[in-house]
N, C-alpha and C positions, 0 to 999 in steps of 0.2 A: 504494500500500500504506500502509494506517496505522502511527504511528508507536505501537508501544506505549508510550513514553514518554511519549508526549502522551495517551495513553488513561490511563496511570496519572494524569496530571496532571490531567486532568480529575478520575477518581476521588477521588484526596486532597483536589483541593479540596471535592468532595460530603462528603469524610468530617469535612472540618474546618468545615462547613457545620453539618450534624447534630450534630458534638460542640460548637458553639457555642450549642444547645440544650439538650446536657443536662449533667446536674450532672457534677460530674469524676469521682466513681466509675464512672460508666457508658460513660464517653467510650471511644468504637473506636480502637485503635491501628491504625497503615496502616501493612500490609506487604501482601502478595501471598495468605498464609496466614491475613489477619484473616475473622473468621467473621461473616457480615453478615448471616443469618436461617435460620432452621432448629433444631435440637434446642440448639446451640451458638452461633447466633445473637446477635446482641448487638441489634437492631434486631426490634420488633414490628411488626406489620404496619402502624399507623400509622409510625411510622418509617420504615419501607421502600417506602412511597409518597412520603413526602418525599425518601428519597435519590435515586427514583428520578427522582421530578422536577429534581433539581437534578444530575443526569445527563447528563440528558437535554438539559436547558438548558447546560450546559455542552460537548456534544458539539456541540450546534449553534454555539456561539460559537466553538468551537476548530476545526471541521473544515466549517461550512458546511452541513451536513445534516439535516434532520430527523430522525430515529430514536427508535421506539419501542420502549422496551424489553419491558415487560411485556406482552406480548401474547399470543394462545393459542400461538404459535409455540415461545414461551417459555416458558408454563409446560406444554406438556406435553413436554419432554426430563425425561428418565428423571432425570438431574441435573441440579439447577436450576441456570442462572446467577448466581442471589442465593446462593450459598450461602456464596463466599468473593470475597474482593475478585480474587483469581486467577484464578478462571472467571467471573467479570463481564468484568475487563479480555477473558480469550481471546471471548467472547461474542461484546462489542462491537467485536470485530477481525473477525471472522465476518462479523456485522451489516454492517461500513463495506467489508469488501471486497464484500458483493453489491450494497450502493450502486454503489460503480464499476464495476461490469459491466451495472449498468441501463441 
């Protein structure tokens, strides 16, 4: 079972990634309820292929896995997993437990 700790910690580090890009006004605060794309979103979709990338790369350094996040899997739920760092983290908990049932 993953560790959400460790998934949040991958997150924050994507998010202090991203905010070491842009200027301090715009920078995302990480909590569980920050809003990462969408109506309320802090991240345009350039952005959010960056985060995703560096996600992505991070899940693999921290838990040994491949995983893609953005994929049609994922965007077609009714609610997106980008839409807060909360339902990212539950996502990619989803994601790594059908890993270890593979």
């Amino acid at each position: 079972m993953a560790d959400n700790e460790r998934v949040l910690g991958v997150i924050r580090d994507a998010v202090e990634e991203i905010n070491s890009t842009l200027p301090e006004d715009q920078q995302l605060e990480f909590s569980e309820e920050t809003a990462l794309f969408g109506p309320s979103g802090a991240l345009d979709s350039m952005g959010l292929v960056n985060f995703v990338v560096a996600v992505e790369q991070g899940l693999e350094e921290e838990f040994g896995v491949s995983v893609v996040l953005a994929d049609e899997k994922a965007m077609s739920r009714r609610t997106s997993p980008f839409r807060t760092v909360g339902s990212l983290k539950d996502y990619i908990h989803t994601l790594l437990e059908e890993k270890q049932h593979v």
